[in-house]
N, CA, C and O atoms as a printed pandas DataFrame, in Angstrom:
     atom_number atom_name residue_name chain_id  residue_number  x_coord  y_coord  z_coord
0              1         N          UNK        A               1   12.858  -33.339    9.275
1              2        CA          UNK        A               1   12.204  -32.885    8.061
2              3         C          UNK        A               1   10.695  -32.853    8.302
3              4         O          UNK        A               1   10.025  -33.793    8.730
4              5         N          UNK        A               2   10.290  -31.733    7.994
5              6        CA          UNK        A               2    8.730  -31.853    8.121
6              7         C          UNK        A               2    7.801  -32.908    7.330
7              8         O          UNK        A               2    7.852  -33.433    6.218
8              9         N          UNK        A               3    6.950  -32.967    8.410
9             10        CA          UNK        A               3    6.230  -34.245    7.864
10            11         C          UNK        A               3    5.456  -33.774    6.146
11            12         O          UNK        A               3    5.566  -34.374    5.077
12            13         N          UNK        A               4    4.727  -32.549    6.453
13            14        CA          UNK        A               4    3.614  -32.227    5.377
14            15         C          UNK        A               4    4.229  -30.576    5.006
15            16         O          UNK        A               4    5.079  -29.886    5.569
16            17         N          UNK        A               5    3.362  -30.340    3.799
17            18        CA          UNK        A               5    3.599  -28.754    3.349
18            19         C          UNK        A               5    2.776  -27.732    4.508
19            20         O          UNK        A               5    2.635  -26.517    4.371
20            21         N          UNK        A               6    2.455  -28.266    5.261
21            22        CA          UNK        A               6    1.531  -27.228    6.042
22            23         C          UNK        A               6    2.708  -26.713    7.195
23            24         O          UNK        A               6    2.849  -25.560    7.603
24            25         N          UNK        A               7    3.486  -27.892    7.581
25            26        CA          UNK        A               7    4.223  -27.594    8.538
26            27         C          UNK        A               7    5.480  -26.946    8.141
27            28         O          UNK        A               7    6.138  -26.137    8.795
28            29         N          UNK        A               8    5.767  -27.525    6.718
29            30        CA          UNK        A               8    6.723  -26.597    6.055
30            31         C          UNK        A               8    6.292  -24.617    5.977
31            32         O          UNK        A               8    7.088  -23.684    6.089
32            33         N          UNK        A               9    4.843  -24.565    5.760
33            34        CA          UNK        A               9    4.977  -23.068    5.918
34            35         C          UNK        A               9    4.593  -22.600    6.804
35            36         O          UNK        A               9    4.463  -21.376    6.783
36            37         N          UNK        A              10    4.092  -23.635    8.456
37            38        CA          UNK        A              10    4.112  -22.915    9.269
38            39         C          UNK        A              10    5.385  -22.280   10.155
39            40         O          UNK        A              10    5.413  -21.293   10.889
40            41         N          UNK        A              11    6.787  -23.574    9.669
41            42        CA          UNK        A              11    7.957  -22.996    9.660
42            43         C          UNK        A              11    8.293  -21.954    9.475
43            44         O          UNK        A              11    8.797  -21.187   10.295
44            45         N          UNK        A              12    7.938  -21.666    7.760
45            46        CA          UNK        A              12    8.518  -20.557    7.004
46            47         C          UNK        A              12    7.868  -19.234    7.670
47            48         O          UNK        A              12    8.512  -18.185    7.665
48            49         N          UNK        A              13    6.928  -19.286    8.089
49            50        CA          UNK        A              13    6.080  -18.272    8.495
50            51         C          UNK        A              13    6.338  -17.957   10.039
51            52         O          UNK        A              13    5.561  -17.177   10.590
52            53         N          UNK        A              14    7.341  -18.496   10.735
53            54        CA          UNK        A              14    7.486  -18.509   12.288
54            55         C          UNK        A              14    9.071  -17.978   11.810
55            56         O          UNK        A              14    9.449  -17.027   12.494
56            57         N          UNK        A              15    9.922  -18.369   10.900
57            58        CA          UNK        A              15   11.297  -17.534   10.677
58            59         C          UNK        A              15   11.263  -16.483   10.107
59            60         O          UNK        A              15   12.253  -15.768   10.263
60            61         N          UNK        A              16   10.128  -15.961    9.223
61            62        CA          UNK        A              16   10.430  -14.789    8.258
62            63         C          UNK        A              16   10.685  -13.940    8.614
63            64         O          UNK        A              16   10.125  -13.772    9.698
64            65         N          UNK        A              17   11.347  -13.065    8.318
65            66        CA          UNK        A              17   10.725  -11.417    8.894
66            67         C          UNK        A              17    9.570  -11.213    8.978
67            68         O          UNK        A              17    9.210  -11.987    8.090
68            69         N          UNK        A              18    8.619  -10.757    9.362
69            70        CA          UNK        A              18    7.527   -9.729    9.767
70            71         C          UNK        A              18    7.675   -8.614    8.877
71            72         O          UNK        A              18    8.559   -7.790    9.109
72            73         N          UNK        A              19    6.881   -8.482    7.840
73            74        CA          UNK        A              19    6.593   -7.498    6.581
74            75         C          UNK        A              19    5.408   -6.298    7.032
75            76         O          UNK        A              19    4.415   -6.914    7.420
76            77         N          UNK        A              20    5.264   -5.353    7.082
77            78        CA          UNK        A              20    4.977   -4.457    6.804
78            79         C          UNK        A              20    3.464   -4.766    5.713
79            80         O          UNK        A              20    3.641   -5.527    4.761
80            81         N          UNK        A              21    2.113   -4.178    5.908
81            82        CA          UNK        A              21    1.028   -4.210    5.591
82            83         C          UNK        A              21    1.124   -2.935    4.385
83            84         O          UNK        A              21    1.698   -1.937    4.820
84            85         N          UNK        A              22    0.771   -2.857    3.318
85            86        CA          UNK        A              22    0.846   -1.709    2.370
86            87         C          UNK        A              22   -0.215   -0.769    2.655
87            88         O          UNK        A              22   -1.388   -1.132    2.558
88            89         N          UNK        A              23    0.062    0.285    2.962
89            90        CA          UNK        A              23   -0.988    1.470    3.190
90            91         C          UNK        A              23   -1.536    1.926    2.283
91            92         O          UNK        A              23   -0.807    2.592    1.547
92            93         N          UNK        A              24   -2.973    1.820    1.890
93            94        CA          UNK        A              24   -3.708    2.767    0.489
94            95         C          UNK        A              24   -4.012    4.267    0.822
95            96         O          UNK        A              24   -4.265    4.601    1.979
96            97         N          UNK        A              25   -3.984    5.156   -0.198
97            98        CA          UNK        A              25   -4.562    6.325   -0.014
98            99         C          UNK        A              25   -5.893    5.991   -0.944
99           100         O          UNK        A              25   -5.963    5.327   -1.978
100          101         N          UNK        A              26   -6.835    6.629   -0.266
101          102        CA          UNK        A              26   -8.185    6.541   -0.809
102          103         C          UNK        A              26   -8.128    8.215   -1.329
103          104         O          UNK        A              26   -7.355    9.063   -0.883
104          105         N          UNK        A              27   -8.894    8.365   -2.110
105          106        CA          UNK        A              27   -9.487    9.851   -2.960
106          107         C          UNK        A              27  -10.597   10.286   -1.765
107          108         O          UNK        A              27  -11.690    9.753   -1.575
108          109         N          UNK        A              28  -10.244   10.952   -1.319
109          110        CA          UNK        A              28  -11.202   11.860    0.004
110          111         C          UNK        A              28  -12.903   12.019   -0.849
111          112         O          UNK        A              28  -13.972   11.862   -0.259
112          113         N          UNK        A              29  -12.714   12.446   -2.702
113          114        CA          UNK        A              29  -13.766   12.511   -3.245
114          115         C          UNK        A              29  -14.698   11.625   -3.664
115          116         O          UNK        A              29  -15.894   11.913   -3.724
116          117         N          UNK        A              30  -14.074   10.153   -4.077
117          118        CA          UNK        A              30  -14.573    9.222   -5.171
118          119         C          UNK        A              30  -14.482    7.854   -4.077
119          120         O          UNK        A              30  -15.285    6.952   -3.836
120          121         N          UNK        A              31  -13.352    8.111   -3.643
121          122        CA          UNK        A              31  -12.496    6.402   -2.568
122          123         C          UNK        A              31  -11.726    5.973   -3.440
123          124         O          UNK        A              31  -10.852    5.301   -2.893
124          125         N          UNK        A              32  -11.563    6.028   -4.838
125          126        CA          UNK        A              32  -10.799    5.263   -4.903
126          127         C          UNK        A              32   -8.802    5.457   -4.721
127          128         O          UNK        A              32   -7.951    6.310   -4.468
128          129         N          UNK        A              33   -8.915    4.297   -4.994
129          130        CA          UNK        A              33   -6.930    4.104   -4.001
130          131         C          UNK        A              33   -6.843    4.373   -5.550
131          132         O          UNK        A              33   -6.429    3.344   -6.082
132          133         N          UNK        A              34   -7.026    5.153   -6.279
133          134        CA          UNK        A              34   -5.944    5.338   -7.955
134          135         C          UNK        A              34   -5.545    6.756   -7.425
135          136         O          UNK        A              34   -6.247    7.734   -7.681
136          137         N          UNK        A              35   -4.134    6.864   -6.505
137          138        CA          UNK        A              35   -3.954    8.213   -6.411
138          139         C          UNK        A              35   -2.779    8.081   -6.375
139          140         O          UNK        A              35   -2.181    7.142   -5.849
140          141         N          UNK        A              36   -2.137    9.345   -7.131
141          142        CA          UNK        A              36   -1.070    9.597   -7.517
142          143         C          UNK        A              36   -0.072   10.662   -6.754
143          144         O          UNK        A              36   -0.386   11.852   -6.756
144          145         N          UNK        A              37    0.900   10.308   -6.227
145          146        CA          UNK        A              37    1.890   11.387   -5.263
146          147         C          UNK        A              37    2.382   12.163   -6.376
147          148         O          UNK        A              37    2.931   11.671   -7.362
148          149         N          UNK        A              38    2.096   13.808   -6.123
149          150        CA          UNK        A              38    3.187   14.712   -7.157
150          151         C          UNK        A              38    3.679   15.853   -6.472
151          152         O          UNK        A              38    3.122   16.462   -5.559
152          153         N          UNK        A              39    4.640   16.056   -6.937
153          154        CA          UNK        A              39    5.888   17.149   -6.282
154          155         C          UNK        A              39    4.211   18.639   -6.171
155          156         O          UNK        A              39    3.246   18.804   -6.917
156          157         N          UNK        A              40    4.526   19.160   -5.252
157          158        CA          UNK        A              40    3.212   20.715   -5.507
158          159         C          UNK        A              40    3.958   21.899   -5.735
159          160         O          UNK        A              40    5.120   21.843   -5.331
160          161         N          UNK        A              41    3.576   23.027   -6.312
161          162        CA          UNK        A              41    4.098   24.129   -6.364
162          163         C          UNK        A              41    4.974   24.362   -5.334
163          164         O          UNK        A              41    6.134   24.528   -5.712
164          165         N          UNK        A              42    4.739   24.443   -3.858
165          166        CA          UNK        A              42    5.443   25.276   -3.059
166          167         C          UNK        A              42    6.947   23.992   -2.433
167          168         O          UNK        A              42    7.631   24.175   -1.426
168          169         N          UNK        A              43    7.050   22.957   -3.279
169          170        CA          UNK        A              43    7.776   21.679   -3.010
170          171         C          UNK        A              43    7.300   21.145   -2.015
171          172         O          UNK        A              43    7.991   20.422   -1.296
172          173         N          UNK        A              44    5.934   21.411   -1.759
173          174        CA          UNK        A              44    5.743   19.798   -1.040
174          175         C          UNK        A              44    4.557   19.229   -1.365
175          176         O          UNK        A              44    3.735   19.905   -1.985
176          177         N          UNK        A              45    4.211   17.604   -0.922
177          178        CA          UNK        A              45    3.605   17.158   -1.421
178          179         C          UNK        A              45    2.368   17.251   -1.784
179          180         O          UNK        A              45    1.624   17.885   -1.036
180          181         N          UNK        A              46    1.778   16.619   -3.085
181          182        CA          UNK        A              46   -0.004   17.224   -2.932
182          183         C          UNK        A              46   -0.385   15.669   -3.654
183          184         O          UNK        A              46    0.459   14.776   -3.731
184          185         N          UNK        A              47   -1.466   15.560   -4.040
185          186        CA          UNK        A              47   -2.131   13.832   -4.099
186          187         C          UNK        A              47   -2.764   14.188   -5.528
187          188         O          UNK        A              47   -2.758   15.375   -5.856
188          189         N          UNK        A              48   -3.219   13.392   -6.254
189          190        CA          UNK        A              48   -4.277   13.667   -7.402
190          191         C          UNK        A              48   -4.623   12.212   -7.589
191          192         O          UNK        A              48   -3.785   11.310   -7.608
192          193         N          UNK        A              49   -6.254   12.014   -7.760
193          194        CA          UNK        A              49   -6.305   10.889   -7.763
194          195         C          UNK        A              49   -6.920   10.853   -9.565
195          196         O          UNK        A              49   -7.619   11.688  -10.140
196          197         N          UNK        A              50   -6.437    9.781  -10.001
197          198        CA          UNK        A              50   -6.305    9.718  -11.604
198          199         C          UNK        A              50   -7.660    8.873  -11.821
199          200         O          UNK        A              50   -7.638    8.210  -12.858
200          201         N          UNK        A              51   -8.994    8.748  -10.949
201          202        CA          UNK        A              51   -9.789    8.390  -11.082
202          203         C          UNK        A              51  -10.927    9.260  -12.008
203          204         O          UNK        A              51  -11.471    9.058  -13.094
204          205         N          UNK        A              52  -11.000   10.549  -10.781
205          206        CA          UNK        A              52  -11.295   11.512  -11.130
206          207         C          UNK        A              52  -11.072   12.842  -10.726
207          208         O          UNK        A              52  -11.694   13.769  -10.207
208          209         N          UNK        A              53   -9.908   12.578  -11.176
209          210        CA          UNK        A              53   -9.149   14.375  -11.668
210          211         C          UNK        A              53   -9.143   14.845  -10.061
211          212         O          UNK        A              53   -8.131   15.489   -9.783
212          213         N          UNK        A              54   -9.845   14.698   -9.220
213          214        CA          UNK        A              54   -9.399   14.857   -7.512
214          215         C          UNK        A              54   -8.397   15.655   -7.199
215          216         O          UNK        A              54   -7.632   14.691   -7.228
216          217         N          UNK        A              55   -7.594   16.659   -6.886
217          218        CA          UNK        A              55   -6.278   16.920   -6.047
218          219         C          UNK        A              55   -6.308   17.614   -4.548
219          220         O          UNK        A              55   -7.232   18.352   -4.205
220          221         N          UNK        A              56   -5.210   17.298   -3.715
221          222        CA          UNK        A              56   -5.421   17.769   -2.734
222          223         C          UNK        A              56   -4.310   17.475   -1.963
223          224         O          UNK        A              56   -3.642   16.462   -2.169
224          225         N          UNK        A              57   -3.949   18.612   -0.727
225          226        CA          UNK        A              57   -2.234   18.422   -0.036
226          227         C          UNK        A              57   -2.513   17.823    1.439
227          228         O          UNK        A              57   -1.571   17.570    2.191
């Protein structure tokens, strides 16, 4: 049994899976990551960022 909580999550952290880092989209115009994925006219994808009004494929 582990002695302390430190060793308890250096355990937990040596069995876990290995997770995946979340990727942001930044607004090419403003930066900010408030961007929204939407279906585009020709069915494929295009971006809009809901910061400021931004779009782009």
């Amino acid at each position: 049994m582990p002695a302390s909580i430190l060793e308890e999550v250096d355990i937990l952290l040596e069995v876990a899976p290995k997770r995946k880092k979340a990727t942001f989209l930044n607004c090419p115009s403003c930066g900010s990551v408030h961007v929204a994925q939407v279906l585009g006219d020709n069915g494929g994808i295009s971006y809009v960022c809901t910061a400021c009004g931004h779009s782009w494929s």
